[in-house]
MIFI-285616 format. One record per residue: residue in three letters; y, z, x of N, C-alpha, C, CB in turn. Coordinates in steps of 0.2 Angstrom, whole numbers, plus 5000, padded with zeros to 4 digits. Glycine has a CB too. Layout:
! MIFI-285616
AlaYZXYZXYZXYZX ...
This chain:
! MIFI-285616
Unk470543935036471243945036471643885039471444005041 Unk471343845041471643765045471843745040471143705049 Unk471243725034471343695027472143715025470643735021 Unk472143775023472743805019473343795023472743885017 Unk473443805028474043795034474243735035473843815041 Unk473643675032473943615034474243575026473343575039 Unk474043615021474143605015474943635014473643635012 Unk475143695016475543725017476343675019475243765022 Unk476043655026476443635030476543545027476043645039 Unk476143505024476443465021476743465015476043435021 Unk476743555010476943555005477843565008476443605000 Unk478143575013478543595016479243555013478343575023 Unk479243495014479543435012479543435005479143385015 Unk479243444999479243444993479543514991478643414990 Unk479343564995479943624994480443614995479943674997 Unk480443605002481243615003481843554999481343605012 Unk481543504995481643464992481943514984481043414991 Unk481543554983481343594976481843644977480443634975 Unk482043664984482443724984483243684986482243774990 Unk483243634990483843614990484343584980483643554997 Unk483643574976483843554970484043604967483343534966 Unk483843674967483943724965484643754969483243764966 Unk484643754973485243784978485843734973485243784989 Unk485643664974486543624972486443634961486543494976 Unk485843664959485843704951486443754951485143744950 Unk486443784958486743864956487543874959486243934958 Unk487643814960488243804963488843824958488343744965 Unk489343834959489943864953490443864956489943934950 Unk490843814952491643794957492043864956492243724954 Unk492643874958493143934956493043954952493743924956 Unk493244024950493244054945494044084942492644104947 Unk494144024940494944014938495244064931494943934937 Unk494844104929495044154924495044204927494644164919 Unk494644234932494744294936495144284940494344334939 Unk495444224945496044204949496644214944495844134952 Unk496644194936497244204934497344264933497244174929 Unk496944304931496944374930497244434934496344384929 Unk496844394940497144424947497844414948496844404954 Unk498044344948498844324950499144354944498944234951 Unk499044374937499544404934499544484937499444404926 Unk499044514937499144594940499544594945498444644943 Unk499644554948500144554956500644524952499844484966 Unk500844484947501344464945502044524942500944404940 Unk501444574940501544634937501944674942500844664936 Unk501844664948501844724954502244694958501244744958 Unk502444634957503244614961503844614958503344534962 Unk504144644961504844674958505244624955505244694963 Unk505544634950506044604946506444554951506444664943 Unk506644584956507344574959506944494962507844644966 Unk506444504966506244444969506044384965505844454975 Unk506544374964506344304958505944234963507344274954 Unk506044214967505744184969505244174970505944184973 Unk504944254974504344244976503844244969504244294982 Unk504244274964503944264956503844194952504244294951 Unk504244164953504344084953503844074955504944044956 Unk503744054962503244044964502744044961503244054968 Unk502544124959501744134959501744114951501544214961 Unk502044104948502144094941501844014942503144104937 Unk502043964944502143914945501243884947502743914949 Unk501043944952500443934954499743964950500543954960 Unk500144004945499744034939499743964936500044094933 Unk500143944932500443874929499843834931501243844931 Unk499843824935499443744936498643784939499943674944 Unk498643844939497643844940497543864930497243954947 Unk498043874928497843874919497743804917498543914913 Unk497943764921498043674920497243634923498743644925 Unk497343674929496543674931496043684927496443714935 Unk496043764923495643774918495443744913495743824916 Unk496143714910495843644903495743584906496343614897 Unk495743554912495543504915494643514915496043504924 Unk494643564918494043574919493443604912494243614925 Unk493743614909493443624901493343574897493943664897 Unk493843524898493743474897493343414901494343464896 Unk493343424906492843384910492043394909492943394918 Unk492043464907491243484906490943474898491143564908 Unk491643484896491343464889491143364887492143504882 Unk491543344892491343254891490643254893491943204896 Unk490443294900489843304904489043304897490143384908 Unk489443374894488843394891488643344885489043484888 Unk489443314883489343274876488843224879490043244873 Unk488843184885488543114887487943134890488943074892 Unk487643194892487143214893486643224886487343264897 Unk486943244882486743274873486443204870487643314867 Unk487143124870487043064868486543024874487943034867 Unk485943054878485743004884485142984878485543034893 Unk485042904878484442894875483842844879484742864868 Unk484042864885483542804890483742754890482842794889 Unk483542724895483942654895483242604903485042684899 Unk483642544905483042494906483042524913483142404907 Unk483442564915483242644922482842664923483542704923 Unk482642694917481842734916481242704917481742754910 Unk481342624914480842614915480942574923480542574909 Unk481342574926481442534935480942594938482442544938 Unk481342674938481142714940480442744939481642754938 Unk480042704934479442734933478942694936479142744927 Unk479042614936478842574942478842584947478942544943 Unk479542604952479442604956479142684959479942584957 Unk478942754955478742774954477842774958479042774949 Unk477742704953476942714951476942674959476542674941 Unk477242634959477242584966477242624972478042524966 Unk477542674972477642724977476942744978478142784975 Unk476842794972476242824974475342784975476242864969 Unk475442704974474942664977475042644982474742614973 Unk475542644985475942634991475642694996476642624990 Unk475442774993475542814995474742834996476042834991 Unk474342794991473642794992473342744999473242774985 Unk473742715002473342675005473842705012473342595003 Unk474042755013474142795019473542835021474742835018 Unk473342835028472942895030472742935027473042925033 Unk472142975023471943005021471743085024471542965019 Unk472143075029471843135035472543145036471243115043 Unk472943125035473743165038473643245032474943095036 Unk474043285035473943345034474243355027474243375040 Unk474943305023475143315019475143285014475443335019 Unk474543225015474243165009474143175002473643155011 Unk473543265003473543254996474043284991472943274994 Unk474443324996475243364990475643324989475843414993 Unk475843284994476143234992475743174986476443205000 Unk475443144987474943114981474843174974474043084986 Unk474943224975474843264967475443264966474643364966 Unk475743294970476443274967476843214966476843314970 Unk476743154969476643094964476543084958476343064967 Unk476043084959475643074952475943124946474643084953 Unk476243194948476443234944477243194943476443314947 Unk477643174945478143134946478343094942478043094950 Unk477543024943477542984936477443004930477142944937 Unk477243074931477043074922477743064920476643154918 Unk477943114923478743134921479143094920479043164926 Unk479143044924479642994924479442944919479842964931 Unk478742944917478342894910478442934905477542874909 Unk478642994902478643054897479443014896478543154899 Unk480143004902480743004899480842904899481443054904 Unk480442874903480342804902480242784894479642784905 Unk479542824891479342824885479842814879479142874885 Unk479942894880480742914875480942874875481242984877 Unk481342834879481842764878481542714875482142734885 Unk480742684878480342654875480642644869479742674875 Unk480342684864480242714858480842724853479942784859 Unk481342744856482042744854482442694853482442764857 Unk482142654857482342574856482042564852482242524862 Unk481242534850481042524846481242544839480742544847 Unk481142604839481342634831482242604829481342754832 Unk482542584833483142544832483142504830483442524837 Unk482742464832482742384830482342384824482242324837 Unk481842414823481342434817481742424812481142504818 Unk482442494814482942504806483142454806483542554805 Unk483442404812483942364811483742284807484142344820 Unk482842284808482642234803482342254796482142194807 Unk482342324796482042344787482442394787481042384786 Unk483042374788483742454783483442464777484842424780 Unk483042444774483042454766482242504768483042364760 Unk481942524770481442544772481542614774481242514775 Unk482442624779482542674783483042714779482742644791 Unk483142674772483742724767483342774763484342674760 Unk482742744763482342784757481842834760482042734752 
């Protein structure tokens, strides 16, 4: 039971890593269509005569609908440049230092309690970061490829 407890207790660190990733996944700013929605039903239910305090709330509808295409528009630039990523000389920084980590990572103590999770999950790391390294690799390539035989890449 020592084995698993102490396996446990060094996987700790790469969870709470995995959950903290996940918790800032599921985050969601305002929800500025049911705030408009709300502020018109009250906009509904203020009397005619108090023009003011309608002004007001008109005004503060006004600019969270302003909010809403700010922010429609910010995500849609988001998703477009995320859709256009094609790797770049990052990937491959990131997989060096990656692979450098985890030999760095072999010549620590072999007996600390969370050597060998941390070392799988390294090494699971680098694949990862060599699968999107790769892709750029290769994208680049096939670039320069067309760029010296266009007449090869029309037909």
């Amino acid at each position: 039971m020592s084995g698993i407890a102490s396996i446990a207790l060094g996987a700790a660190p790469i969870a709470g890593g995995a959950l903290l990733g996940l918790a800032a996944g599921n985050l969601r700013g305002p929800d500025f269509r049911g705030m408009i929605k709300d502020d018109l039903d009250l906009l509904d239910k203020i009397p005619e005569e108090n023009t003011e305090l309608r002004a007001a709330l008109r005004r503060s509808i006004d600019q969270r609908i302003v909010d809403l295409i700010a922010t429609t528009e910010k995500s849609r630039e988001l998703r477009q440049i995320a859709s256009s990523y094609e790797g770049n000389w990052r990937d491959i920084v990131v997989f060096i230092c990656a692979v450098l980590f985890t030999i760095v990572w072999w010549n620590v103590p072999h007996s600390r309690s969370n050597w060998l999770v941390m070392f799988v999950f390294l090494i699971i790391l680098s694949v990862v970061v060599a699968v999107y390294a790769s892709r750029g690799v290769i994208r680049a390539l096939a670039s320069i490829r067309r760029s010296r035989h266009p007449e090869e890449s029309a037909g």
